[in-house]
C-alpha positions, -999 to 999 in steps of 0.1 A, spaced: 9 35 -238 18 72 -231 32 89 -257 67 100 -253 59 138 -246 37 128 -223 50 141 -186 56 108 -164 29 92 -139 36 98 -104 35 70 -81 35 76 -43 44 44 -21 33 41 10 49 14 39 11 14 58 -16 19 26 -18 18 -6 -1 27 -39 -15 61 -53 -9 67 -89 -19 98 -110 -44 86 -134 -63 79 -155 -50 42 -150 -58 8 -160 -48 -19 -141 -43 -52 -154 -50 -82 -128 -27 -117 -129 -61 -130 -143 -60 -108 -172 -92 -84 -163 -85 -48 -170 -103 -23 -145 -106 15 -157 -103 46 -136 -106 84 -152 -100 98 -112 -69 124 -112 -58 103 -83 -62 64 -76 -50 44 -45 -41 7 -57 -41 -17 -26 -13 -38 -16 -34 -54 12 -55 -71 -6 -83 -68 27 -101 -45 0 -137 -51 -9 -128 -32 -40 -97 -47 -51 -77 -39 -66 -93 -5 -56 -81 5 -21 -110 11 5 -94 14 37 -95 -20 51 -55 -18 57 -66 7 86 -87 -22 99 -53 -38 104 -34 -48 139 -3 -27 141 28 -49 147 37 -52 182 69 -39 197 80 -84 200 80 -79 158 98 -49 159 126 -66 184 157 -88 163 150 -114 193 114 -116 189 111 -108 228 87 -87 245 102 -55 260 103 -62 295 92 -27 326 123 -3 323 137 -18 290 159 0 263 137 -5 234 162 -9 205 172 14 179 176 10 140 
């Protein structure tokens, strides 16, 4: 545990990639297993595509993009000369 005059971790969350945290970090899996890194900077994945896990290696790029149908409250595909719909 960091020691209380210890300045805080930064965490940066990302909606497309991963989570980057200031280290050094440990993370703890939900099997237990404790990984180590000493990098200023770590980038946890919240894909879990990575090779690496939970390590992020950039296989959320790999990823489709959602279409504009996933995007739409109807689910619909916008048809030629269609108002796309705003947030």
């Amino acid at each position: 545990m960091a020691g209380r005059n210890e300045a805080p971790r930064r965490v940066v969350v990302n909606r497309e990639g991963p989570i980057l945290v200031e280290g050094p970090v440990e993370v703890v899996g939900d099997d237990g297993t404790t990984t180590r890194s000493d990098r200023f900077v770590v980038a946890i994945c919240t894909c879990r595509r990575s090779r690496a896990y939970p390590w992020c290696d950039t296989s959320h790029r790999r990823r489709k993009p959602a279409g504009p149908a996933e995007d739409r409250p109807d689910g619909r595909q916008p048809q030629k000369g269609e108002e796309e719909p705003r947030p």
